[in-house]
C-alpha positions as CSV (number, residue, x, y, z in Angstrom):
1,X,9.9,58.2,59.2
2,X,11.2,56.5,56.3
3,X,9.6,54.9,53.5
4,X,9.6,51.4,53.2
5,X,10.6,50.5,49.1
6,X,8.8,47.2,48.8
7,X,11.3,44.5,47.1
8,X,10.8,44.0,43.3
9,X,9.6,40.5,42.4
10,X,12.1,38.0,41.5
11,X,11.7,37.4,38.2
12,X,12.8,34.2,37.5
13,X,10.7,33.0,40.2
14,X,7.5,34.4,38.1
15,X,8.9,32.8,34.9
16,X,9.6,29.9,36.0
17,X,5.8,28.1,35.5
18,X,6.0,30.0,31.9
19,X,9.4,28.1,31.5
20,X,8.0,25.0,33.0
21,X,5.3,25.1,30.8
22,X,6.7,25.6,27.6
23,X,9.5,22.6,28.2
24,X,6.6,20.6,28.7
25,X,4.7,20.8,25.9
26,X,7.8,21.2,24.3
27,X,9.0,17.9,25.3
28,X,5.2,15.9,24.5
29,X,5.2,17.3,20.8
30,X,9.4,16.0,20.6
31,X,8.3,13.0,21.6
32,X,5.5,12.5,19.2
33,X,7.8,13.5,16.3
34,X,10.4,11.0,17.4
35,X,7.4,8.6,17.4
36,X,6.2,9.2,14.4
37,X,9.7,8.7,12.8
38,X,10.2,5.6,14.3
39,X,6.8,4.2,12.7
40,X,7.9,5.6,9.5
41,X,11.5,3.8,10.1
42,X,9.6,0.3,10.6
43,X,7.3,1.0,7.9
44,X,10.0,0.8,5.6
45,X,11.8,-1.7,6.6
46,X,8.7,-4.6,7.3
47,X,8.4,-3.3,3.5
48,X,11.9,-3.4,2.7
49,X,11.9,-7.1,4.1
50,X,8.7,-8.2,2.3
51,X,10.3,-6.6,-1.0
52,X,13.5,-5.2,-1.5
53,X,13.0,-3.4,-4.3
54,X,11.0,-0.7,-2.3
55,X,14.8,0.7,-1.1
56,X,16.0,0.2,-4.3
57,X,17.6,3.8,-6.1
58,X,14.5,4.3,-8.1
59,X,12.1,3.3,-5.4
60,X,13.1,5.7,-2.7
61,X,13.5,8.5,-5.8
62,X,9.9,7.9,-6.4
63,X,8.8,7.7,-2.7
64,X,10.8,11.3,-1.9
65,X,9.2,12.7,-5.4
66,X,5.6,11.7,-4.5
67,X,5.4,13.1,-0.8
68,X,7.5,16.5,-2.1
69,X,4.1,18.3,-3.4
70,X,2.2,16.5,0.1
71,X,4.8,17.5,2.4
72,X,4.8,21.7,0.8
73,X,0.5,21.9,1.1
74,X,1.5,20.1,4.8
75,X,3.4,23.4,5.5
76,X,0.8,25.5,4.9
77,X,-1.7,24.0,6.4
78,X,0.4,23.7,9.1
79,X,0.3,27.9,9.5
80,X,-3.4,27.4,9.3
81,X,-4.5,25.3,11.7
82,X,-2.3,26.5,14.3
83,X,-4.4,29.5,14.2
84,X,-7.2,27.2,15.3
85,X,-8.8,27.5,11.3
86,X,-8.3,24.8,8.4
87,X,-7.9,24.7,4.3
88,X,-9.8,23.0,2.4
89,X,-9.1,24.6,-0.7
90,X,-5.7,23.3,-1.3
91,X,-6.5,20.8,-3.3
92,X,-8.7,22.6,-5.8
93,X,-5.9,25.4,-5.9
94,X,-3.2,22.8,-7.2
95,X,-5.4,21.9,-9.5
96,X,-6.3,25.1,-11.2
97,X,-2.9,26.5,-10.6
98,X,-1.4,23.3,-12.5
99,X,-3.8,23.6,-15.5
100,X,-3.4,27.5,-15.7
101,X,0.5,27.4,-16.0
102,X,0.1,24.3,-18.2
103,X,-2.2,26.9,-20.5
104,X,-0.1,29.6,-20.0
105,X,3.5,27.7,-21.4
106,X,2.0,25.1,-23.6
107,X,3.4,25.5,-27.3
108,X,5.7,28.5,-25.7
109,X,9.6,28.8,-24.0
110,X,8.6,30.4,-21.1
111,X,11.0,29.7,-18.2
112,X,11.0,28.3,-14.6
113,X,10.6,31.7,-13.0
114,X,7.4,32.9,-14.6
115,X,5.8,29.4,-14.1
116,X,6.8,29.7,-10.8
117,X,5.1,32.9,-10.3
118,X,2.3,32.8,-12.1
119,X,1.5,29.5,-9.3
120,X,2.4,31.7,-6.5
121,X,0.1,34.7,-7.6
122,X,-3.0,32.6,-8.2
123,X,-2.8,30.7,-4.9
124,X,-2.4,34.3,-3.3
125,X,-5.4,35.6,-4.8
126,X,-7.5,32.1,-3.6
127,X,-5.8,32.4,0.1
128,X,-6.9,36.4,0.4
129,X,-10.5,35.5,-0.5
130,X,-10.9,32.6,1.9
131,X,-8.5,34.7,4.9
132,X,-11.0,37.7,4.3
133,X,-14.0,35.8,4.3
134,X,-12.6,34.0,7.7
135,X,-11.1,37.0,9.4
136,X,-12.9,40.0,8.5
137,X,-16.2,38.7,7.6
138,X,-16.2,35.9,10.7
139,X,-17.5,33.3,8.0
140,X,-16.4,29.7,9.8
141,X,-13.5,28.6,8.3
142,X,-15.2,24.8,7.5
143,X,-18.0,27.2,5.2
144,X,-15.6,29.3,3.5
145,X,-13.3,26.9,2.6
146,X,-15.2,24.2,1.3
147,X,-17.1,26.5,-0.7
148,X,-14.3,27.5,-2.4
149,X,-13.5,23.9,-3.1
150,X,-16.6,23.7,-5.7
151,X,-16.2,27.5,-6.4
152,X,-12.3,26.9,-7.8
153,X,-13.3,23.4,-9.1
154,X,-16.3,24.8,-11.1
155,X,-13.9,27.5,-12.3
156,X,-11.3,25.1,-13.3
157,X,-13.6,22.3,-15.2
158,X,-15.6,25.2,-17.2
159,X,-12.5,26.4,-18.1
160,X,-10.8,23.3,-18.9
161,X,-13.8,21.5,-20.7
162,X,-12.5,18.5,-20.9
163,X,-9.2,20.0,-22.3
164,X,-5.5,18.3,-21.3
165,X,-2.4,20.0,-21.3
166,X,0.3,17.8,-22.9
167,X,3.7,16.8,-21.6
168,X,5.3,17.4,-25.4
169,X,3.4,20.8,-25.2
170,X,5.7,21.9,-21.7
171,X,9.1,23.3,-21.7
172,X,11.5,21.3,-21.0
173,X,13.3,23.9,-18.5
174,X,10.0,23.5,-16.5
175,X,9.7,19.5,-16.9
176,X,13.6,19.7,-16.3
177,X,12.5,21.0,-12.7
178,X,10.6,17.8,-12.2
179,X,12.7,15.1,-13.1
180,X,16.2,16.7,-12.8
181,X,18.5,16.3,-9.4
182,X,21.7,17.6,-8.2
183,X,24.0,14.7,-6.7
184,X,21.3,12.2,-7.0
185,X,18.8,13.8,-5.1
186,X,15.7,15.4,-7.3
187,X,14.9,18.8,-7.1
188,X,11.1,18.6,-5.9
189,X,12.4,17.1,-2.2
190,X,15.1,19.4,-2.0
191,X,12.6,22.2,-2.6
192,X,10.5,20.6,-0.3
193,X,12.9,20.9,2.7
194,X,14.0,24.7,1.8
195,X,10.7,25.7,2.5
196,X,10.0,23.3,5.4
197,X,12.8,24.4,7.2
198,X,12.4,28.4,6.2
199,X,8.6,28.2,7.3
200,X,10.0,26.2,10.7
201,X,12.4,29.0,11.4
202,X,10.1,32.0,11.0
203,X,7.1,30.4,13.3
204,X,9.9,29.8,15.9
205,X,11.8,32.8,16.0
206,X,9.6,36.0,14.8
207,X,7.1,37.3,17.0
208,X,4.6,37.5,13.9
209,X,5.0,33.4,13.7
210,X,5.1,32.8,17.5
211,X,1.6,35.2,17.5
212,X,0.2,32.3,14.7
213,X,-0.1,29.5,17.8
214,X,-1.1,32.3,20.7
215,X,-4.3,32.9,18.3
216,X,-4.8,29.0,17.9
217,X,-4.2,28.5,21.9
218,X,-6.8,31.3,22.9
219,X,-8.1,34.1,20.6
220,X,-9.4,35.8,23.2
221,X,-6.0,36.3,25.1
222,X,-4.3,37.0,21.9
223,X,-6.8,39.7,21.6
224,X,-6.4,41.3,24.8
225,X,-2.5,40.7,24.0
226,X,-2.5,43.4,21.3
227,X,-2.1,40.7,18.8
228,X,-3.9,42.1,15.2
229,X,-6.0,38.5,14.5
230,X,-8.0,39.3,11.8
231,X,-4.3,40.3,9.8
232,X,-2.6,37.4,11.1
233,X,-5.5,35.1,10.0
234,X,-5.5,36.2,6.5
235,X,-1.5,36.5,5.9
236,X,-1.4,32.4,7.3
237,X,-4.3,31.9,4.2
238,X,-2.4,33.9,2.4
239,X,0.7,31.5,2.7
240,X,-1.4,28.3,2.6
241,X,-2.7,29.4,-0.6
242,X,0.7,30.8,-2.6
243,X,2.1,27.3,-1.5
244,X,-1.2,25.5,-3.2
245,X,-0.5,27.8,-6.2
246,X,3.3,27.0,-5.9
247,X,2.7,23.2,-5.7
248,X,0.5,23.0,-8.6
249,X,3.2,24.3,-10.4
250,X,5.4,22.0,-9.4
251,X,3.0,19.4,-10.3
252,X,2.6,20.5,-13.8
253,X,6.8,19.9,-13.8
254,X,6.5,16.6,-12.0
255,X,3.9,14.9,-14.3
256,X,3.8,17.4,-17.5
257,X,0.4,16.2,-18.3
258,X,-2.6,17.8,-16.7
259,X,-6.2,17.9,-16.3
260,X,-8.9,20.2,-14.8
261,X,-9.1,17.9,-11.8
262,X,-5.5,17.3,-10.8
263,X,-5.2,16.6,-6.8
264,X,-9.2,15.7,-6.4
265,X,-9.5,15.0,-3.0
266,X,-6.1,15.8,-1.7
267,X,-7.6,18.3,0.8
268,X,-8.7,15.8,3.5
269,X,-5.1,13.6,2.8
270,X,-3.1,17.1,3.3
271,X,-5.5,17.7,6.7
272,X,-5.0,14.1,7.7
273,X,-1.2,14.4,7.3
274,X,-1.1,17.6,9.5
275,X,-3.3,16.5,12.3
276,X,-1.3,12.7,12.2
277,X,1.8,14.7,12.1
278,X,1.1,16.5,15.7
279,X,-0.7,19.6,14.7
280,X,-3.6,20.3,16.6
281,X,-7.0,20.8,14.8
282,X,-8.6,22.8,17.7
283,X,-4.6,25.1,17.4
284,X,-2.0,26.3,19.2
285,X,0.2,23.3,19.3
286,X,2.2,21.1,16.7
287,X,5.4,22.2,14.4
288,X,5.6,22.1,10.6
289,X,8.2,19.2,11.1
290,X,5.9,16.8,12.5
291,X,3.3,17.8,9.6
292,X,5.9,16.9,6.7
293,X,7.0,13.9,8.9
294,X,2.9,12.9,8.8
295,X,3.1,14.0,4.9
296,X,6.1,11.4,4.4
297,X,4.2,8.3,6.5
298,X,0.7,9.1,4.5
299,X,2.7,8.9,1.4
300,X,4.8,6.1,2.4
301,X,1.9,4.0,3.6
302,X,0.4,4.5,-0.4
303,X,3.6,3.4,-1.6
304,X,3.9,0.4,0.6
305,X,0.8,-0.8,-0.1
306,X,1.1,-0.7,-4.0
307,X,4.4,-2.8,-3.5
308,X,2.8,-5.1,-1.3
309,X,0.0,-5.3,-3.8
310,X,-2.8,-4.4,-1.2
311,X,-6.0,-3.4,-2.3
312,X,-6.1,0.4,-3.0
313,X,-8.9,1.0,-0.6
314,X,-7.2,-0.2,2.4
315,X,-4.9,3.3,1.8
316,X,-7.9,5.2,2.6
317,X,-8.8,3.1,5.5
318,X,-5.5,3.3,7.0
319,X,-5.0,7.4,6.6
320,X,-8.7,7.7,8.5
321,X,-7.9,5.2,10.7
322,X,-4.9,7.4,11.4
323,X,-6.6,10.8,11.7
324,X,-9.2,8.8,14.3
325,X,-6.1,8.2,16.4
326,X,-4.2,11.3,16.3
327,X,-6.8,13.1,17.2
328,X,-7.9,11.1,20.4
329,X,-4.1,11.0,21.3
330,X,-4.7,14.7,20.8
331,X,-7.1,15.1,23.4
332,X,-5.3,12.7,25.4
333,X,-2.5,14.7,25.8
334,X,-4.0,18.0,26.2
335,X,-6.0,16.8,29.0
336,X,-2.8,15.2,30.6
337,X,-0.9,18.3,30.2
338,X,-3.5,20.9,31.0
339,X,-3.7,18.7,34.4
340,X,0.3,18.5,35.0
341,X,0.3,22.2,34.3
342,X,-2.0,23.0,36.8
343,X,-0.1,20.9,39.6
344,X,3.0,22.5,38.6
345,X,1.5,26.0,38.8
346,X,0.0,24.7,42.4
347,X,3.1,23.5,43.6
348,X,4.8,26.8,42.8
349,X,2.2,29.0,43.9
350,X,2.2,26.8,47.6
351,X,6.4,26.8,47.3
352,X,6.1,30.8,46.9
């Protein structure tokens, strides 16, 4: 009697709902950054009609220079909330990063470099604390990180008191940074794009990226995956904060003078930009493209409405009327493709 071998699945038969799946979301998240440019696009040209000095060579160097230090704490948000946690310590972190380089060159020559670092390493240190308090110690992300809004804050005002850091007290290498340009284009949104594209290319093509949105989409099957959470948790803080620390040294180049409270309040416009941008706040979806493209219209919409002469409050208005929306078109589209998914899993089981 011989033994019947049993035939070995077909395999791209069992992919294909994984492919299926993937294209899909893939193609919603395409289309809503392709949206969200073309709102941008009309933005500035209803803008551009109403005054056309917005598009004018200054104007559109200003607009790129203010959504350069937006569109970098977007980024590492981004690698946040995709992990299904949130920041909201960026915005204290530029500040004190800013005012300690600010203290550190003042009167001295020290050059880009060190400034640069010395931003980097004290972002680190405030995106290890938060990761390890979220990871390891299973704090909520919400509690950690808004406690380490007052805690850095309170650090930074008693050890400001009142002081301010001086443009004529800054290098001029490092204020060079902030106002110099190669062909036109300033450094800052140049910079900007490096790391947007750099942080774009690791999520989507190393596993350790690719692992950042199978924790946001279902910790428990990452878990069972193999996938080490708790390390993956705190290197994404880890990034969110070197990029805080790395902004507010860019900030101290952009504007020279600073002050202990530098970026009050950016936290919830940084958020907002994310989540308008595409990124999920409950994780697992969204690409750091969309984020800087929701970075770009935030900071656009501020710009538009200074030209336009529009009462300041209406910007705050608009960017929460904003975050309202992306966030029920959100759930609108998860619902709509957990339900397509589902028929399409059907259909192929039934097919099979």
């Amino acid at each position: 009697m011989t033994a019947t071998v049993g035939t070995p699945p077909d395999t791209d038969a069992v992919r294909a709902p994984e492919r299926s799946a993937s294209s899909l979301v893939d193609a919603v998240f395409r289309a809503r950054e392709i949206s969200i440019a073309g709102a941008l696009v009309l933005l500035v040209l209803g803008t551009w009609l109403a005054n056309p000095r917005f598009l004018s060579d200054q104007g559109v160097k200003d607009l790129l220079l203010n959504a350069s230090i937006l569109v970098l704490l977007a980024v590492g948000q981004s690698a946040v909330v995709v992990t299904r946690n949130i920041d909201l310590s960026v915005g204290s972190v530029v500040g004190l990063s800013a005012f300690a380089c600010g203290k550190f060159v003042a009167g001295t020559d020290h050059g880009v470099l060190t400034v640069m670092l010395l931003g980097v390493a004290i972002g680190v240190v405030c995106g290890l604390v938060s990761g390890a308090l979220v990871s390891f110690g299973k704090v909520p992300a919400l509690v950690v990180t808004l406690g380490m809004l007052y805690i850095i804050q309170g650090v930074d005002y008693w050890w400001a008191r009142g002081e301010q850091i001086s443009a004529a007290d800054v290098p001029g290498a490092v204020l060079g940074l902030g106002s110099g340009s190669v062909l036109g284009v300033p450094y800052l949104p140049l910079i900007a794009v490096a790391l947007l594209a750099a942080t774009a290319y690791y999520l989507r093509s190393y596993r350790s990226g690719r692992e950042l949105y199978a924790i946001g989409s279902s910790p428990e099957a990452a878990r069972l995956a193999g996938i080490p959470i708790r390390r993956r948790v705190l290197v994404a803080y880890a990034f969110s904060g070197a990029v805080a620390g790395f902004a507010g040294a860019l900030w101290l180049a952009r504007f020279g003078t600073v002050v202990a409270d530098n970026a009050h309040g950016w936290e919830l416009t940084v958020v907002s930009a994310v989540v308008v941008g595409g990124v999920a706040i409950t994780g697992g979806t969204g690409t750091v493209w969309g984020a800087a493209l929701g970075a770009l219209l935030l900071t656009t919409i501020g710009s538009a409405l200074v030209v336009l002469k529009v009462d300041a409050f209406w910007q705050g208005a608009i960017t929460g009327a904003l975050l309202l929306l992306a966030i029920s078109v959100d759930r609108i589209v998860n619902l709509r493709v957990t339900a397509a998914l589902r028929k399409r899993s059907a259909r192929h089981v039934h097919g099979a």
